[in-house]
N, C-alpha and C positions, 0 to 999 in steps of 0.2 A: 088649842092651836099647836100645828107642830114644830117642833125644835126647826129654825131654817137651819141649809148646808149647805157651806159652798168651796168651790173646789180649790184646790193648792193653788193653782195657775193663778183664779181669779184672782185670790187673797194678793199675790204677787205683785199682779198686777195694779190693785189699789192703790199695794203701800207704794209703788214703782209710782202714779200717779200724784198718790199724798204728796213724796219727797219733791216730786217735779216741783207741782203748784205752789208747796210751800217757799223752796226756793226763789222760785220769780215774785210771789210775793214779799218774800224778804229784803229780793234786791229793790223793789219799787218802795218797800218800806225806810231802805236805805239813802234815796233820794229825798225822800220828804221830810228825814230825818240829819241832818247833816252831824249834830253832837253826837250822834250815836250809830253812824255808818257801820264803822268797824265792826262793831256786833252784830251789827245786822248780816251784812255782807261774811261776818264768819257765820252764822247761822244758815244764811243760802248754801254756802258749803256745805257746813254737817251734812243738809239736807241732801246732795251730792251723795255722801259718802254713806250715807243711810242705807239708801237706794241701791247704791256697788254692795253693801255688807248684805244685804237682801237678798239681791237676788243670784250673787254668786254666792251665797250658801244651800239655796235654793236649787241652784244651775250644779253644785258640785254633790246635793246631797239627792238629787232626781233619779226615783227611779220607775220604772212601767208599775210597780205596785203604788207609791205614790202618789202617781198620776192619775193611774186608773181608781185605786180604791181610798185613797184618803181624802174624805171633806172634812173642813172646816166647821162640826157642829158647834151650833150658837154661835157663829157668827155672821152677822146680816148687813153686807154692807151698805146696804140702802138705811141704814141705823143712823148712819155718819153725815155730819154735815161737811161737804165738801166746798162750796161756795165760797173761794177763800182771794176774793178781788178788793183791790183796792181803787177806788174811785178817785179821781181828779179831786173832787171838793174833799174828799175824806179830811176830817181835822185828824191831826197827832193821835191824843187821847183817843179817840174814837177808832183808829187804826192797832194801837196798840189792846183795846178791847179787844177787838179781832186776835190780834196775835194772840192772844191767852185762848181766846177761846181757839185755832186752830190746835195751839197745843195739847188744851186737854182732848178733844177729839181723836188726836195722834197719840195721845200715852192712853186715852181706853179701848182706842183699833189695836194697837199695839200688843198690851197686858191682854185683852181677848184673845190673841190671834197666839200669843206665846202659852195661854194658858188652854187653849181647844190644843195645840201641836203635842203639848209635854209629852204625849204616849208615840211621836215621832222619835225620828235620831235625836240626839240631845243637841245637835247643832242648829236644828230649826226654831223650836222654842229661845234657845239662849238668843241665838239673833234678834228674835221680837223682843224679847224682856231687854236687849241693851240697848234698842235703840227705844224702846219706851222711856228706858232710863235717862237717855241722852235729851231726849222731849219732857220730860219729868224735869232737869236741872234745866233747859230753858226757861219752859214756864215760871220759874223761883225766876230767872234771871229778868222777865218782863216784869213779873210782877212787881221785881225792886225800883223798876223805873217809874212804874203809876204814882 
C-alpha cells in the first residue's frame, strides 16, 4: 500500500476544522456541565487560539514551493475520527468519554502532522507539536475529572 500524501493546505485546513468543532463542542459541553463551565468554556478558547497559532504560521511561513511541492507524507486524514457532537440525551460521563477521546485524536493529527513537517521551516512543526502539547495537558485535565 502506498504511503498516502496530502497537501499543506489540506492538513490546514483539518486542524482549522478540528479547533472549530472542538470548540462548539466544548461550549455545549459547558452547558450540560454547570460545575465545570469554566474549563470548559476556556477549552473552547484554546481551541480558538490553536487555530489563529496554525494558521497564521502557516499564512506567514507560505511559500509557491510549499504549496506546490510539499505533502504531508503519512498523513491520512480520513485516519481521524472527527464526529465530535453532543447529543441532547448525552449523559456527563458519556460526553466527557468523548472529550478524551477527541483529544487523543487531536494530539496523534497533531504529533503526525509536526512530525511529517520537521524537514519544513522549524516554525511549521513546532506549531503542531505545541498545540499537540496544549491537547496532550487537556486530556490529563478530563481525564482527572472521570
Amino acid at each position: 500500500m502506498a504511503e498516502s500524501e496530502v497537501t499543506a493546505s489540506a492538513v490546514i485546513a483539518f486542524a482549522e476544522k478540528l479547533e472549530e468543532d472542538s470548540s462548539v463542542f466544548y461550549q455545549k459541553l459547558a452547558e450540560v456541565s454547570p460545575e465545570n463551565k469554566e474549563l470548559f468554556l476556556t477549552f473552547a478558547n484554546e481551541g480558538k487560539k490553536n487555530e489563529v497559532l496554525i494558521v497564521r504560521t502557516y499564512r506567514e511561513t507560505i511559500t509557491d514551493a510549499l504549496e506546490a511541492c510539499f505533502c504531508f507524507k503519512g498523513v491520512d486524514l480520513k485516519g481521524y475520527h472527527t464526529d465530535i457532537t453532543i447529543k441532547r440525551e448525552t449523559e456527563y460521563p458519556e460526553a466527557l468519554r468523548i472529550a478524551i477521546r477527541i483529544e487523543n485524536e487531536a494530539v496523534r493529527f497533531y504529533s503526525e502532522a509536526a512530525e511529517a513537517s520537521k524537514n519544513l521551516l522549524a516554525t511549521i512543526p513546532r506549531a503542531f507539536a505545541k498545540v499537540a502539547e496544549n491537547r496532550r495537558l487537556r486530556r490529563l485535565k478530563l481525564e482527572a475529572l472521570t
